[in-house]
N, C-alpha and C positions, 0 to 999 in steps of 0.2 A: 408467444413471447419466450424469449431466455431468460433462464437466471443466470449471474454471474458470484465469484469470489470478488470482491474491491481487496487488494493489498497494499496497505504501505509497503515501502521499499529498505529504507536501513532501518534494520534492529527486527525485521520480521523474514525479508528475504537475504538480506545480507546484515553482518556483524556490521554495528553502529559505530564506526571510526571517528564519525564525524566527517561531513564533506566529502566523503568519497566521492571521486571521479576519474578514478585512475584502476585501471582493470588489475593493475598489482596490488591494488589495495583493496579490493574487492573479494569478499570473502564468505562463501555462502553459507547459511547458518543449516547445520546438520539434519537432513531429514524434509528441508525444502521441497527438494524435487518431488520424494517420494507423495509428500501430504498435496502436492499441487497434482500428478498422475491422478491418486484418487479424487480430486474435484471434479480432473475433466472426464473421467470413467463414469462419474454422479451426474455430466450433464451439462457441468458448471463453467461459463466462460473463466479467464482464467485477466482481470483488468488490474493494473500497479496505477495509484493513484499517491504521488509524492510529491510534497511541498521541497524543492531544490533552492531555498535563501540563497546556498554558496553562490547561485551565480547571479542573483541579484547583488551580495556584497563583493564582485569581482574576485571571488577564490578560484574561480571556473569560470567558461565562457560554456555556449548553449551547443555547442560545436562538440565542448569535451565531454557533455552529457550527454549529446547523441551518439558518440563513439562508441562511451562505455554503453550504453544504452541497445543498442544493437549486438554488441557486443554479448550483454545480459540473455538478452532475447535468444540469441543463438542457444545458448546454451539451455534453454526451455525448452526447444524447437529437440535438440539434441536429446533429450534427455525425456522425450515424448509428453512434454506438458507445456505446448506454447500459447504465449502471451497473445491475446485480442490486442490489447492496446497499452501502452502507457502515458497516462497523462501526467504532466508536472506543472508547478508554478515555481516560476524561478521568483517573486514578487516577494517583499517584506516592506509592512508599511513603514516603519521608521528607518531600519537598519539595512539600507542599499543606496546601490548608487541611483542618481535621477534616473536613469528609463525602465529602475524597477521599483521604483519607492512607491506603493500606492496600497493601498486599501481595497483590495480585490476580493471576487465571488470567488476563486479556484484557491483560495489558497486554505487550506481545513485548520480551524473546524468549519470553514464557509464549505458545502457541499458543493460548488461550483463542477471537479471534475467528475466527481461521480456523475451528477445530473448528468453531465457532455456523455458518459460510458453508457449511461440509463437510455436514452434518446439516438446514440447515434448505432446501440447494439441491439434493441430493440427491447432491454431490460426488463423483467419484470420484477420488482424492487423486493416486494412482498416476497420473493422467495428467494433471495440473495444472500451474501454475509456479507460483511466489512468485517477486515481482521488488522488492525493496527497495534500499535506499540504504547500509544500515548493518548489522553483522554481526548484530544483535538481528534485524533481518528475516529474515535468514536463517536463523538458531536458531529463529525460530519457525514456518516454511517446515517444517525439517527436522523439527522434532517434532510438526506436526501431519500428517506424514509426505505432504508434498507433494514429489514426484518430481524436479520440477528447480526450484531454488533459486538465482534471479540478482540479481547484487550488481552495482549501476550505481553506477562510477566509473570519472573518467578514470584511463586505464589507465597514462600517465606519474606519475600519483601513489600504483599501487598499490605496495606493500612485495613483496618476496620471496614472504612465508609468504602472502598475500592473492592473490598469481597462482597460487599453489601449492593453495591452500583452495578458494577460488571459482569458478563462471563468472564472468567479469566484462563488464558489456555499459558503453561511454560512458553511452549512454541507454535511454530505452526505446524511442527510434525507430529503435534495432541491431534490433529482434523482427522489422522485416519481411522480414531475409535471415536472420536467427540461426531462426526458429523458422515450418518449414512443413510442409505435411501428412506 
C-alpha cells in the first residue's frame, strides 16, 4: 500500500483570494514546493483534495478550473514534487446553481474525495496526513480515517479549544521539520 499527503488547495497551497481561478491570481504560499519535495523524498503521494463552490455559484465554470488546474500541476511537476491527483467538488447544498445545488459525499468535511484518492491510489490511510486550512479539512481527514490530521494557522490566532483539538502547523513549509521518517 501507499501512503499519501491529502492537501487542501487555497490558503495551504496557494494565498486564499477567495475563488481563484485565474493563473494571475494564483499565488503560491512560500516554502510549498519545498515542504511537498520532502513528502515525496518520505514516500508520500502528493493528492489536493478542494471543495471549488465558485463553480457551483457560476463564478467559474469547470473548464476554468481545469486550466488553472493543470496549469498548478505543471508547476509541481516543475519543481520536482508532482501531484497524483486532484480532486474537487464544485457542489454547495444551498448556495449554487440547480446542477450544483445538492448535499454531497465529496464535498468536506464529507470525506467523499479522499476516500475516491484512498481506493483509487491504493492508500494506506493509517499512515497518511490531511493538511488543511479549516476545521472541515480536518473532519474530513478524520473520517476518511487518515492518521494525522494538520490544521495550518497562525498559531497567535488560534483560540483555546483549536490548540487543544488540532495539530497546528503556520504552514505547510512547518512538514520539513514537523514530519520525517
Amino acid at each position: 500500500m501507499n501512503k499519501a499527503v491529502f492537501l487542501d488547495r487555497d490558503g495551504v497551497i496557494n494565498v486564499d483570494h477567495a475563488y481563484v481561478y485565474k493563473i494571475e491570481e494564483f499565488e503560491f504560499i512560500a516554502g510549498v514546493f519545498e515542504a511537498c519535495r520532502h513528502f515525496v523524498q518520505l514516500g508520500y503521494k502528493l493528492i489536493v483534495v478542494t471543495n471549488q463552490s465558485g463553480i457551483g455559484r457560476g463564478y467559474y465554470t469547470e473548464v476554468d478550473f481545469a486550466h488553472l488546474t493543470q496549469w498548478m500541476k505543471a508547476q509541481f511537476i516543475a519543481q520536482g514534487a508532482p501531484l497524483s491527483e486532484v480532486y474537487f467538488c464544485p457542489h454547495h447544498p444551498t448556495n449554487a446553481l440547480a446542477q450544483y445545488q445538492k448535499d454531497c459525499d465529496c464535498r468536506k468535511p464529507a470525506p467523499g474525495m479522499l476516500l475516491q484518492g484512498i481506493a483509487q491510489f491504493n492508500i494506506d490511510a493509517s499512515k497518511s496526513i490531511m493538511i488543511g486550512d479549516k476545521p472541515s479539512d480536518i473532519a474530513a481527514g478524520k473520517a476518511a480515517g487518515v492518521a494525522r490530521c494538520v490544521y495550518i494557522k497562525d498559531l497567535s490566532a488560534a483560540t483555546a479549544q483549536e490548540l487543544a483539538e488540532f495539530e497546528i502547523w503556520p504552514s505547510l513549509a512547518d512538514a520539513i521539520q514537523k514530519v520525517i521518517i
